[in-house]
N, C-alpha and C positions, 0 to 999 in steps of 0.2 A: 126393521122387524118389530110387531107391534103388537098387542093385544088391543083390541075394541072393545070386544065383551067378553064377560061368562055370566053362565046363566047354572049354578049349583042347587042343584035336586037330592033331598035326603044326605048331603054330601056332608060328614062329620057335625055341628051343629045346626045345617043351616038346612031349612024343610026345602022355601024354595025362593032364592034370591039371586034378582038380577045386576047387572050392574055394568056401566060404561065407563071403559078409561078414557082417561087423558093419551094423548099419543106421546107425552114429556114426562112431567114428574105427577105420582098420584101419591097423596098421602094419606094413610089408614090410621086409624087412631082409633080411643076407646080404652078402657078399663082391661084390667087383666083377664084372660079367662071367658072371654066375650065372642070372639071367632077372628081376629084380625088376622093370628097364623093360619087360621085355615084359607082363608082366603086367597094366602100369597101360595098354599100349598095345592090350594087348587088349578092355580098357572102353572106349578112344579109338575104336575100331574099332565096337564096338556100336553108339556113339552116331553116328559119321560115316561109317562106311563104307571110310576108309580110314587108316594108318595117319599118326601123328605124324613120324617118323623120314623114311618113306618114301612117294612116293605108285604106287611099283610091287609089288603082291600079289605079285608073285614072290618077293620079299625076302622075303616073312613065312612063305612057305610050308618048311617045316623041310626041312632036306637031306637026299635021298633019298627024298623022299615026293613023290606027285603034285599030293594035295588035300591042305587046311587046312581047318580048320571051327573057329568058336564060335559057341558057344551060350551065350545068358545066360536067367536069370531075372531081370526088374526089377521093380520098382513105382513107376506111376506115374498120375499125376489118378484117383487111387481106385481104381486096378484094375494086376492083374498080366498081365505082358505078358513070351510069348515068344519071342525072339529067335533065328535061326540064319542064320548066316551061313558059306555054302559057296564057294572058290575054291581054283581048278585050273589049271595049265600047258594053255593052250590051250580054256582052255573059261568063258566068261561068270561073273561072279561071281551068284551067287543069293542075296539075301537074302527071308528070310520075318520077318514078325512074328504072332502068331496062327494061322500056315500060311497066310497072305497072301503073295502075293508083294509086296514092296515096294519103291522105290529111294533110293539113300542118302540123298538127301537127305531122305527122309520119317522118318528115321531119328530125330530130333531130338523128333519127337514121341511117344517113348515113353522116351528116354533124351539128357538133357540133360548134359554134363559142360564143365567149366573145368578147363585142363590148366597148370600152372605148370611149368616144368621149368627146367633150369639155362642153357638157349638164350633164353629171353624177358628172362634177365637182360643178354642184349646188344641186344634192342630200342629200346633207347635211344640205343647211339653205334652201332649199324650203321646199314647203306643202306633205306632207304626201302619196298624187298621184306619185309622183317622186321614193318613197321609193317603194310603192306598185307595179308599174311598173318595178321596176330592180328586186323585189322577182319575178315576174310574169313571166317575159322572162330567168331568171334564173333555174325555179321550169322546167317549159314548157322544155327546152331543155333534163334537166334527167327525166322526168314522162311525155311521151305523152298524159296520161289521164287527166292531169290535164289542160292543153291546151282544150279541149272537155270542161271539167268541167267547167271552168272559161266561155269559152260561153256559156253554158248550165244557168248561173248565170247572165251574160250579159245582153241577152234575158228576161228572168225572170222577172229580173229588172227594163226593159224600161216596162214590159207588164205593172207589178206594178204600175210603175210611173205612166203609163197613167189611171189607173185606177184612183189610188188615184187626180190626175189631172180632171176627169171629170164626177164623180161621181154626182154631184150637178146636172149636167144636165141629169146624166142619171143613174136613181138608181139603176136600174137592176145592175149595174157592179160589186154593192156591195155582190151580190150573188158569182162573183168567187173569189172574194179578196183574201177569210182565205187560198182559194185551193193553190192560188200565192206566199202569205205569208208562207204557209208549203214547196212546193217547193222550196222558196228561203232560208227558215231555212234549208232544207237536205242539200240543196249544198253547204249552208255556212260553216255547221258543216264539210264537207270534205273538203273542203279548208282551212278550219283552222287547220288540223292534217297536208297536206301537208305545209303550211306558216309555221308552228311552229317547225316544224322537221328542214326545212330549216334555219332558222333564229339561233336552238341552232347548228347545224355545221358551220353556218357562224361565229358565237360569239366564237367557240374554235376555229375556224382558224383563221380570223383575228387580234385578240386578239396578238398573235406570230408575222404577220407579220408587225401590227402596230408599234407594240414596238421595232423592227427590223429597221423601216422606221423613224419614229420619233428620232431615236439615242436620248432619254431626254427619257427612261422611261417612255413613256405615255402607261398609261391604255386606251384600247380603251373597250368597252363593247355596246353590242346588245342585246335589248330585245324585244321581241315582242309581241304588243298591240293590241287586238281585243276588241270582244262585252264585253259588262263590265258584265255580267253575267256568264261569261264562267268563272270558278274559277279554271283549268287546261286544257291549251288547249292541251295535251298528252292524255285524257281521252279520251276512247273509242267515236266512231261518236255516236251511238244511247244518250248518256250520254251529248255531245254535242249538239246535236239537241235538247234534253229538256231544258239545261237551253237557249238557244239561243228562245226557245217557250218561255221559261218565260219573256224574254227581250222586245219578240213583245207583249204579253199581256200588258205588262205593257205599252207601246207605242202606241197600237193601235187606240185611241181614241187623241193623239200627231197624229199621219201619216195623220188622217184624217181632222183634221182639218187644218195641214200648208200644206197637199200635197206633203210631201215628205218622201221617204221610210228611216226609221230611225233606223230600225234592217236589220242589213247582217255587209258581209264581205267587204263594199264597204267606210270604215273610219278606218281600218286595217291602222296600222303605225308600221314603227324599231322605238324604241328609241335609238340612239344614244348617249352614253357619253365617254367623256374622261376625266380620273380621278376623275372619280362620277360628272363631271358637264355637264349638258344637252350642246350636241355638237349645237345642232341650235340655238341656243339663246347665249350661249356663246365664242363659239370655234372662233381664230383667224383665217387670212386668209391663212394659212399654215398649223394650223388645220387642216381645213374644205377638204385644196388638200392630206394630209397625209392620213385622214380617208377616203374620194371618193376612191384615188387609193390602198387602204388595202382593201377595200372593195369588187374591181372588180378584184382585186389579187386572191384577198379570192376565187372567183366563180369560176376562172381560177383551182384553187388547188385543188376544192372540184370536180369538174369535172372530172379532171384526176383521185382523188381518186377512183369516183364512177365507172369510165368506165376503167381506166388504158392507157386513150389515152389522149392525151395532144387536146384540143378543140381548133382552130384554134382564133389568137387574133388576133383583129381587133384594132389600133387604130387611130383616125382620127381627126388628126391634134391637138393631145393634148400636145406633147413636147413644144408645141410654150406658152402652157400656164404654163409650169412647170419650176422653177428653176434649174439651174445648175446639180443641189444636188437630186432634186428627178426627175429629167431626165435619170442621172446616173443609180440611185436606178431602175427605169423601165428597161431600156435596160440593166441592168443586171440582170434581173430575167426573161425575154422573152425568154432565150434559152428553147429547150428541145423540141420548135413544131415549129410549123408554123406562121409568125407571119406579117400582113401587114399593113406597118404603112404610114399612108397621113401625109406630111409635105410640105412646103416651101423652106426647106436648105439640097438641095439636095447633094451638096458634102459633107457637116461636118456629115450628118447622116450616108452616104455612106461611109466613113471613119470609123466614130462611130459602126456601125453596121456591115459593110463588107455585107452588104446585094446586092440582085439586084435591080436594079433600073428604075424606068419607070418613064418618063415625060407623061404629059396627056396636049395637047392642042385643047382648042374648039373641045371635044368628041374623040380626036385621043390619042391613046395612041401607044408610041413610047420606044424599049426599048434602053437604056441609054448604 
């Protein structure tokens, strides 16, 4: 799986530049503040539909301009595939693949990427939203339906919310509540068979690669935490959806009184440990960087497994925060696909990797 080109139009700094990869390692480099992220966010963009940074199009669309477009060339499961993607102030986002119209979530099936940046290195001692977000766009890329579903639950949620928010003033609302409450229980119960599927193949791969990376023998281990009623989250959806009913009975008369929705899938967490001790609360700060990058390893591995194609790695500007030691360890495990990485130290990388090279200044990108 490969990127060729993108060609970004009005797209966050850049008016209109094109540009061809390497089908192996491409290195981006330049000064801070120049457009290097945007560029790797413009391939995030292809493959999801939305960006990494931001999940509002308006942010990305450049100042002064109305619309945005990219366009990529990629290759994938034996055949090349065109991609354009057009959004505007006030007007539908359009994407095409082939001059298909398509929607994001279908997006995955023509461009698969794993994105490392310098933010997943706080996945480990942040809050719980961090972890949920990396299963979320990791799930999303091999199960389109679950991309759908997670809106589907999104939606739900806020309607919820505002129910439970404004009841007091308007009691009718309490008539659709239980309908809101069963919908948000079905789509919890399937998101919990996909979160839970995904979390035990992340815990047998990572597991190998951490112990691999740590060179000390550390146990790394991944469990995954939902509604405290679900006593197997493996267990058929219908099986799921009752006790997940049982959770909101017992909360219901809690929701309504603090105003906020307190059954679903929206306080989902990994637990994290290394060597049986809770990684956020205790893990050193070489820890914390060992288990992030086994972690986004792990995604990388479990991808190829699922599809037999290696999913294009993105990473963006994290060598600068990695030691020596697990600088190495990365750039020796990136062979095998495609791989574009943003840094600053554009000839030891370029040495390091034998990759191609691209400087980016103020939106221009220039190759090396």
């Amino acid at each position: 799986m490969k990127v060729n080109s993108v060609r970004l139009e009005s797209f966050r700094n850049y008016e209109d530049q094109f540009v061809e990869f390497s089908p192996n390692i491409n290195v981006i480099t330049g000064a801070n503040a120049q457009g290097k992220t945007n560029l790797l966010e413009s391939v995030f963009f292809l493959s999801c539909g939305h960006g990494f940074r931001t999940r509002n199009d308006r942010e990305l669309i450049r100042f002064g301009s109305e619309t945005a477009r990219l366009i990529g060339d990629v290759s994938s499961q034996g055949r090349d595939k065109h991609i354009e993607i057009t959004m505007g102030q006030g007007r539908k986002k359009q994407i095409l693949c082939n001059n298909v119209k398509k929607t994001a979530s279908e997006l995955p099936e023509a461009l698969r990427v794993v994105l490392f940046s310098p933010d997943d290195l706080n996945m480990i001692k942040e809050g719980a939203k961090e972890r949920r977000r990396f299963l979320d766009i990791a799930i999303s890329q091999l199960r389109p339906g679950y991309a759908a579903l997670l809106s589907d639950f999104n939606r739900l949620y806020e309607n919820k919310r505002h129910i439970l928010n404004d009841w007091r003033e308007k009691s009718s609302l309490l008539d659709v509540l239980d309908d809101f409450s069963q919908s948000l229980n079905q789509c919890s119960a399937r998101i919990i068979r996909y979160r839970a599927a995904y979390a035990k193949r992340l815990n047998e791969t990572a597991a190998p690669i951490h112990l691999e990376f740590s060179g000390s023998g550390e146990k790394l281990s991944i469990v995954y935490k939902t509604v405290s009623t679900v006593s197997d989250p493996f267990a058929p959806v219908e099986e799921i959806y009752e006790q997940i009913c049982e959770h909101q009975k017992n909360h219901r008369e809690a929701e309504l009184a603090s105003g906020n929705v307190l059954t679903g899938i929206h306080k989902d967490d990994l637990e994290i440990e290394i060597n049986g001790i809770n990684a956020r609360s205790f893990a050193s700060q070489g820890q914390t960087r060992t288990a992030a990058l086994s972690l986004k390893m792990s995604e990388r591995e479990i991808s190829f497994v699922e599809t037999g194609e290696q999913p294009v790695l993105l990473l963006d500007d994290v060598l600068s925060e990695l030691d020596s030691t697990r600088q190495e360890y990365v750039l020796n495990r990136i062979g095998g696909g495609q791989t574009l990485i943003s840094c600053c130290e554009d000839e030891q990388i370029k040495k390091r990797t034998g990759g191609k090279v691209f400087t980016v200044t103020s939106g221009k990108i220039a190759e090396s």
